[in-house]
N, C-alpha and C positions, 0 to 999 in steps of 0.2 A: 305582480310584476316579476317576471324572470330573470333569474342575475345572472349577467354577464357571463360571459367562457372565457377563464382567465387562459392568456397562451402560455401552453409549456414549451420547456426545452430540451429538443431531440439530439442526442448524438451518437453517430456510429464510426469506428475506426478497424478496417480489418488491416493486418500487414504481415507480409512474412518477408524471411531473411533469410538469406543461402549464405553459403562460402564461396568466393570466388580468389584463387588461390591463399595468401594467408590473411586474407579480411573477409569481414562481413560485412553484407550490400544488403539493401532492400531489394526484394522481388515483385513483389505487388504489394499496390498501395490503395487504400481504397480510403475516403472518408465524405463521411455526410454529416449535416446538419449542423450542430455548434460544439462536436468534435473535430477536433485534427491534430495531425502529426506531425514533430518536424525532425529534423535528421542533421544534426551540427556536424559542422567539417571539423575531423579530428582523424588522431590516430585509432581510438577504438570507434565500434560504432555505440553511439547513443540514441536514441528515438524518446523524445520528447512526447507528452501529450498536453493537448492545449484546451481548456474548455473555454469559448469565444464568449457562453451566455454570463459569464461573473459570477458565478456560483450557482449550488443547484437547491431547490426548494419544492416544496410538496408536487406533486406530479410530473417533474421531470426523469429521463430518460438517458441513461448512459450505459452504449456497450462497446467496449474493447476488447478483438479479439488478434494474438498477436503469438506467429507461429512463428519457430528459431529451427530450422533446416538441420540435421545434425553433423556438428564438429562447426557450429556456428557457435561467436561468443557475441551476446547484447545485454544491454544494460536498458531497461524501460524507465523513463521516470517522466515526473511532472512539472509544468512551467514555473511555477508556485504553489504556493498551499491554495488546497481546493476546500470554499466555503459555505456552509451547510446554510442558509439562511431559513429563518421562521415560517412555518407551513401553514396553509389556513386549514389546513385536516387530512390531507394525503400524504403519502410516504412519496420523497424521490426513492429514484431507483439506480443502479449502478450494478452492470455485471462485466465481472472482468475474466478472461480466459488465457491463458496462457499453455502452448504446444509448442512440446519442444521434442526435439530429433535426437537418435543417439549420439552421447558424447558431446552435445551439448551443454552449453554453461548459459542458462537469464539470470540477469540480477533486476528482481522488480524494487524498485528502492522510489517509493513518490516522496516528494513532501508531505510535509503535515495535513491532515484535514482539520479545519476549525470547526467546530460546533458550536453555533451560536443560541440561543435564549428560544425554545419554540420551533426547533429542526426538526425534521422528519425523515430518516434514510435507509434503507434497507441495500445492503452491497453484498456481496459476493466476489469470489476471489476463488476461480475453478482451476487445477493443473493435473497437466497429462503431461507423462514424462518417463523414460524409461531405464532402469535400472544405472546407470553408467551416464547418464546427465548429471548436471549443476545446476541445484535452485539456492538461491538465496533471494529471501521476500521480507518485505518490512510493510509496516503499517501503523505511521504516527497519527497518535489524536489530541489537541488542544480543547480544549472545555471553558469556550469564550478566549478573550483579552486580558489579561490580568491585566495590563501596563494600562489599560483603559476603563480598569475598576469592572468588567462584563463580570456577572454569575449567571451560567446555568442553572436554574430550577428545574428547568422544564421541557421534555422532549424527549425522543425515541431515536434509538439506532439500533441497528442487528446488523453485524458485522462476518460472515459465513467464510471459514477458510476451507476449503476442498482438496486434498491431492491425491492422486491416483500415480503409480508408480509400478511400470509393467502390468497396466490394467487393474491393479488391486489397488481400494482406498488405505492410504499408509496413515492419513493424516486429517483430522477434523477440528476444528475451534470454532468457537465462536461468541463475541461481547456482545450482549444486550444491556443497553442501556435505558430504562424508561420511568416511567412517574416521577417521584421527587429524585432526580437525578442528585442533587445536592446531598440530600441525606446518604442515597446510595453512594455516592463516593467517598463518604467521609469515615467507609467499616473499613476496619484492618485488613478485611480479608479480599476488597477492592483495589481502591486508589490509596486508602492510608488518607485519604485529604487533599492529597495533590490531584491538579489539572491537568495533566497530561502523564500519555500512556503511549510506549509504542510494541507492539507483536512483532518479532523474528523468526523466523524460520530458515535455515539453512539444509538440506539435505545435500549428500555427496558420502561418497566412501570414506571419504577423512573426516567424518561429523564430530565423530567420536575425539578426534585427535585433538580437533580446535574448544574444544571444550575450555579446556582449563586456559588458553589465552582469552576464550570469551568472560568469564568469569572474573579473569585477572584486572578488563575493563570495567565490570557493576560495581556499584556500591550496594551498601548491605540492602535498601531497598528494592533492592531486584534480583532477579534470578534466572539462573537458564540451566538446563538439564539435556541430555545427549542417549540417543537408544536406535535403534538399528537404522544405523545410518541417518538417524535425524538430529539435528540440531534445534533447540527451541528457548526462548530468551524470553522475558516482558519485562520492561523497562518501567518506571513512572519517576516523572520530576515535579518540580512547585510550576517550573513555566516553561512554557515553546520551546525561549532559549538552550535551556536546563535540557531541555530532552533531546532538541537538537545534537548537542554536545557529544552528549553519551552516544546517540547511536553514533555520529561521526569516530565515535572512540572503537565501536565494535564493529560497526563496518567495515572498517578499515584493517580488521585485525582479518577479515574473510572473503577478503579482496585482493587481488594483485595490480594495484594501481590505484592511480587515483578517485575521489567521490566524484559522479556528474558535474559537468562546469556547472550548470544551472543552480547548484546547490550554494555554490558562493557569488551568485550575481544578487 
């Protein structure tokens, strides 16, 4: 007997964004399948992404790619925290791209990703950008519920950071997580034992500067270090909230304004 073809979930979202005198507008919008974008009325511009399918799980499909016009300022983020659910053998996918114009500023800042018991994810995170832009990127991850008693045993992630900066790669990382996940998180030279972890990156001419008020924000379990024109952070707390916290503490110290409203709905 033949089994079934389970349905995956496809998403695409292309968008770019100009200046139109001192704001930033969407230009083109484009979105398919059970991605989409929304665009909240405020003073800055925001753009939202939404995944429609509930989370994504072995063989699903997600690419966003989101161009900032130069002397444009945006801020990308996510409706909620987006949840890895259990795979029957396939890796979901996720490619994220981000192009940005000169003298431009993105702030990529999503919600948390959950990792649940049995995930499967492979993501990427590509940037083009040229010497005299602003990137500031984050990328928080939870490892299950604690408040619901969930442990991670078991699952895979590869996590791929890219940046290229005047055509030359400045910048590579990368978390792989896989087999006895539990065990693996519990060396010093990982998690220390905690469940959640978030990656920073900030590049800008003043990388160097904001150093020591980023520092000023970590507690002794974390760390961030600053070299030609980069800025780079890793966070880890006991829970969501915990890490939540923190990054709101050092976001905010490399920000001129407020965090996304989404973040406190």
């Amino acid at each position: 007997m033949t089994a079934p073809t389970m349905q995956r979930a496809r998403g695409t979202v292309r968008a770019s964004f100009k200046r139109r005198g001192a704001a930033t507008v969407v230009e083109r919008l484009h979105q398919a399948g059970s991605a989409k974008l929304r665009l909240p009325r405020g003073e800055r511009c925001e753009a939202v992404l939404l995944n429609t399918a509930g989370g994504v799980t072995g063989g699903d499909r997600f690419d966003a790619r989101i161009e900032a016009a130069p002397h444009t300022a945006l801020t990308v983020t996510t409706q909620t925290a987006e949840r890895l659910y259990r795979s029957t053998g396939d890796d979901g996918r996720i490619a994220n791209t981000l192009s940005l114009g000169a003298g431009a500023r993105l702030d990529w800042l999503p919600q948390e990703t959950i990792l649940f018991e049995g995930a499967r994810l492979r993501r990427t995170l590509t940037v083009h950008m040229p010497g005299d832009a602003t990137l500031l990127a984050i990328e928080p991850l939870v490892l299950g519920r604690a408040a619901m008693g969930e442990r991670v045993i078991k699952g895979s992630l590869h996590d791929a950071w890219r940046v290229h900066r005047d055509g030359v790669p400045v910048y590579a990382d990368a978390l792989r997580l896989g087999g006895d996940i539990e065990t693996l998180i519990a060396a010093p030279g990982t998690f220390g034992g905690r469940i959640a972890c978030a990656s920073l990156l900030y590049v800008a001419a003043d990388a160097p500067d904001r150093l020591g008020a980023v520092r000023d924000t970590l507690d002794e379990n974390c760390a961030a270090s600053a070299w030609n024109g980069l800025l780079a952070a890793r966070i880890v707390a006991d829970s969501g909230a915990m890490l939540r916290r923190a990054l709101e503490r050092t976001v905010e110290c490399l920000r001129d304004g407020p965090l996304p409203k989404v973040w406190s709905i």
